[in-house]
C-alpha positions as semicolon CSV with decimal commas, in nm:
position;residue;x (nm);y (nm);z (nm)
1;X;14,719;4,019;5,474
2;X;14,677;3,930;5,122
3;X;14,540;3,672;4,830
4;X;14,776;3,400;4,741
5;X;14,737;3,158;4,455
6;X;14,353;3,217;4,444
7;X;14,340;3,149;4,807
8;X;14,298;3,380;5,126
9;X;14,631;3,401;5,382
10;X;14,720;3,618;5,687
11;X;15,065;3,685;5,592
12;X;15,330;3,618;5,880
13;X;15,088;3,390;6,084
14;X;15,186;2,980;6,087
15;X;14,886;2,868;6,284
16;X;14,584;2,811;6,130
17;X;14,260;3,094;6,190
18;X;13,939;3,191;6,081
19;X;13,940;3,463;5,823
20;X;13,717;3,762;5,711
21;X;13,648;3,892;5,396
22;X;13,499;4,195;5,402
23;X;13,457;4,578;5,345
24;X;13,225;4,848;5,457
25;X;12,902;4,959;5,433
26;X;12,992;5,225;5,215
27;X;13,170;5,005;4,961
28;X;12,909;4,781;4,967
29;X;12,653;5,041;4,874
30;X;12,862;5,098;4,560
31;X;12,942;4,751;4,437
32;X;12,584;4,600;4,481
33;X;12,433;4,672;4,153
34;X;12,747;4,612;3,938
35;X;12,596;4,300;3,733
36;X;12,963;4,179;3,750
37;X;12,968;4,164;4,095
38;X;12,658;3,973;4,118
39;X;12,779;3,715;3,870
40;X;13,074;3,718;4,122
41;X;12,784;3,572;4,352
42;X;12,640;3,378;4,172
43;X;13,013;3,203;4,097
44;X;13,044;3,201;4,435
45;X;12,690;3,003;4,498
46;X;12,827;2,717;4,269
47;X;13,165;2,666;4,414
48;X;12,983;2,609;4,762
49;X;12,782;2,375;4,592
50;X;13,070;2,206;4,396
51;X;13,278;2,193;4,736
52;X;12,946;2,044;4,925
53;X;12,962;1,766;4,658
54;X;13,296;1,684;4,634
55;X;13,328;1,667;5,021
56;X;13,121;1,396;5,052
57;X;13,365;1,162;4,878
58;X;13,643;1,290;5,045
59;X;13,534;1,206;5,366
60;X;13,413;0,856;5,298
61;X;13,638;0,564;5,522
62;X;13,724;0,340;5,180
63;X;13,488;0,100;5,323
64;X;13,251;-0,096;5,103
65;X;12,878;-0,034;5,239
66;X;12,562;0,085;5,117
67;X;12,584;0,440;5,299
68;X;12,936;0,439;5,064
69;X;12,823;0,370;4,769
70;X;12,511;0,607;4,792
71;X;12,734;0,855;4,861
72;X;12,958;0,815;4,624
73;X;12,747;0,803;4,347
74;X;12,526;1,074;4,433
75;X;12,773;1,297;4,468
76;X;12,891;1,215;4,092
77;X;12,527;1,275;4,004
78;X;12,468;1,606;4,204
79;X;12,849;1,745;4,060
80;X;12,707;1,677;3,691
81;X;12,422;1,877;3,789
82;X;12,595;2,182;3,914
83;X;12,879;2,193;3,685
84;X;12,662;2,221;3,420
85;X;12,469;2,533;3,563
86;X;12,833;2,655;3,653
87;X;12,971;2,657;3,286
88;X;12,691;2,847;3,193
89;X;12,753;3,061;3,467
90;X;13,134;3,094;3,317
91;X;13,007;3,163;3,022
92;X;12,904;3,504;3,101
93;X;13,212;3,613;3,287
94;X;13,429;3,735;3,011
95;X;13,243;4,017;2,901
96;X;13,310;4,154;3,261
97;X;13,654;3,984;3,351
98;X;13,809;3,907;2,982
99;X;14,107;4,174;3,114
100;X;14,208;3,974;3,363
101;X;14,468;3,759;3,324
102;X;14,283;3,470;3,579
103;X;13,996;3,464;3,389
104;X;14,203;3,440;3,085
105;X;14,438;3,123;3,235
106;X;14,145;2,954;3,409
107;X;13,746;2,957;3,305
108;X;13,836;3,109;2,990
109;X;14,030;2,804;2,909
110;X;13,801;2,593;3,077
111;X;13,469;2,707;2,853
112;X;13,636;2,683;2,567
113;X;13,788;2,331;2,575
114;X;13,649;2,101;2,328
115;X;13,647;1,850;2,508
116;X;13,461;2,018;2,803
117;X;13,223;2,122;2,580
118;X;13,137;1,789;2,442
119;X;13,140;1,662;2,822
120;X;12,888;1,890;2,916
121;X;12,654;1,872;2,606
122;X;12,671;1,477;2,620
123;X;12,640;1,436;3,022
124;X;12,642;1,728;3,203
125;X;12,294;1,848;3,020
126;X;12,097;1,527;3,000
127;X;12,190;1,438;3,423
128;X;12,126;1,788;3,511
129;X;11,749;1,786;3,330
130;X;11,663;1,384;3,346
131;X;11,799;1,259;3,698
132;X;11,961;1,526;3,903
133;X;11,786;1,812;3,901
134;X;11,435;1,660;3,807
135;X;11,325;1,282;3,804
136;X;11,221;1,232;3,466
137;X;10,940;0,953;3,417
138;X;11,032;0,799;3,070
139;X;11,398;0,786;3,183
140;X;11,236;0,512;3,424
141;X;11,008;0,362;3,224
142;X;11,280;0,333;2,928
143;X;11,592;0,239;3,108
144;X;11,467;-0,023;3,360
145;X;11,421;-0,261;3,017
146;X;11,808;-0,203;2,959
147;X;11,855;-0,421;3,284
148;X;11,899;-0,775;3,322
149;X;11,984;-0,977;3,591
150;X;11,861;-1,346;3,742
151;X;11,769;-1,122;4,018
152;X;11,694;-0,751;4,125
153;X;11,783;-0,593;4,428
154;X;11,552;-0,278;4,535
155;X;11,769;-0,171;4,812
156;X;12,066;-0,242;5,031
157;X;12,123;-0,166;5,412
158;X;12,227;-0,289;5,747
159;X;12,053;-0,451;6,055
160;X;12,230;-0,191;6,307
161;X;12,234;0,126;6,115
162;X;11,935;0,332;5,931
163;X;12,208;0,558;5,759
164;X;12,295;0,248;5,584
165;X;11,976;0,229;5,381
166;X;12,045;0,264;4,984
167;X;11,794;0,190;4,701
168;X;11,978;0,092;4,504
169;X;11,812;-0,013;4,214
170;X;11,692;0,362;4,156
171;X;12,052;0,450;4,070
172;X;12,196;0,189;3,858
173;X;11,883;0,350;3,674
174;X;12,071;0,641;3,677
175;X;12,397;0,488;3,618
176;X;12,236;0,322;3,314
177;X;12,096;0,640;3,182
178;X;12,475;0,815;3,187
179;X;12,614;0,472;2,957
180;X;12,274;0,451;2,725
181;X;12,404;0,714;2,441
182;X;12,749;0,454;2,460
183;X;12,658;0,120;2,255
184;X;12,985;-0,051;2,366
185;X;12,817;-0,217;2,661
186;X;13,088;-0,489;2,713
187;X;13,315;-0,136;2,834
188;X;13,047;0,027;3,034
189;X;13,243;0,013;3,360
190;X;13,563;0,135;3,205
191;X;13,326;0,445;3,022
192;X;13,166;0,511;3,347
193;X;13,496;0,495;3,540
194;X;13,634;0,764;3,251
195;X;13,332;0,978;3,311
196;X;13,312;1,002;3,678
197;X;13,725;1,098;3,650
198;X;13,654;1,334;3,364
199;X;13,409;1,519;3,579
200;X;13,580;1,531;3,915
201;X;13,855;1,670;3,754
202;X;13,671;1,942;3,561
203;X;13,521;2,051;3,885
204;X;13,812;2,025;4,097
205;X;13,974;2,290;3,794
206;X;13,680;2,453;3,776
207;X;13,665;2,548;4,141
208;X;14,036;2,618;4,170
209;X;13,988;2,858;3,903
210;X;13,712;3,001;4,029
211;X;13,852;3,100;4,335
212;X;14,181;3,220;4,171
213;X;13,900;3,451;4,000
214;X;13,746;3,554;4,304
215;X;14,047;3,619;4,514
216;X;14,194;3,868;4,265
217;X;13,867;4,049;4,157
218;X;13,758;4,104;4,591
219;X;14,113;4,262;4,593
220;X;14,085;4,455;4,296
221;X;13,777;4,615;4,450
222;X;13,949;4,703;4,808
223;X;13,793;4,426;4,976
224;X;14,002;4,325;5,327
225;X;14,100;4,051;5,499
226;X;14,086;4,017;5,893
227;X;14,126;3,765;6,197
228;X;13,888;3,649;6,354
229;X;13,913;3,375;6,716
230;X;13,573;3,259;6,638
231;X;13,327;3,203;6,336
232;X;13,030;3,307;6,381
């Protein structure tokens, strides 16, 4: 048994099981109070929320409905949110992990990009404090005059299916808030469509090299792997 490529594998075994990370009471005892282990954790906490978010899109059917698009953009929204609290998580790692070379190759590099930085300073933040996270009032008040159309549509659903209810009005609010610090309103889909890319694929790196991270710090500290026929 052993980590592979930041990921968990039961060496020797082709069919697919449930796995156990774990160690003893004992080692446990000792490891609990190291603050690097707990900002292990608290890594940990953010890549289940990152992985939570991303799902959703993942398992959407490619069909257009209101359920759909809800989805989709919420989960854009909510990944915003947490990879902003999980850079500044990063951000604390090196002075724990700065020796090892995954750290180094992976969050390092991702906390330091420029462009990552400017990402997170001009979206991240703002989503994470205005929309996400809270529900600002003059975000409202201000972006609803930003909207024009011959019509307005509060919400979106189906006759057969509850789940299908979407108000969507409330989120082109959003939307509009992520596009209103970029004037060039004739390429607001194209921005947006940049945007939403730009932060998938930070997260998708930034859980991949989290969990390259974890994998070699749990075995680093003796922690062992083990089959299990049922999760519990």
């Amino acid at each position: 048994m052993k980590f592979v490529n930041g990921g968990l594998i039961l060496s020797g075994n082709k069919e697919q099981k449930y796995l156990d990370v774990f160690c003893s009471k004992k080692q446990f005892v000792l490891m609990k109070d190291n603050p690097g282990f707990l900002l292990l954790l608290r890594l940990s906490r953010v890549i289940n929320a990152i992985s939570f978010s991303l799902i959703t899109v993942y398992e959407l059917n490619g069909k257009s409905s209101p359920s759909n698009r809800r989805q989709l953009v919420n989960s854009f929204l909510f990944t915003c949110g947490i990879l902003y609290e999980g850079l500044e998580v990063a951000k604390g790692l090196g002075k724990y992990y700065r020796h090892i070379e995954e750290f180094n190759e992976g969050l390092g590099k991702i906390i330091s990009n420029k462009d990552i930085k400017k990402l997170q300073s001009k979206v991240l933040y703002k989503l994470r404090n205005k929309i996400v996270f809270h529900f600002d009032e003059e975000v409202f008040s201000d972006i609803i005059n930003d909207i024009d159309h011959e019509t307005y549509i509060f919400a979106n659903g189906s006759k057969s299916s509850a789940k299908d209810l979407y108000f969507s009005l409330a989120d082109e609010i959003a939307i509009n808030y992520v596009l209103s610090d970029f004037p060039d309103k004739e390429n607001h889909e194209e921005i947006f469509i940049q945007i939403i890319t730009d932060v998938t694929n930070t997260a998708l790196d930034f859980k991949r090299s989290s969990e390259k991270l974890i994998a070699k710090v749990l075995a680093d500290m003796k922690w062992d792997i083990r089959e299990c026929e049922n999760f519990t």
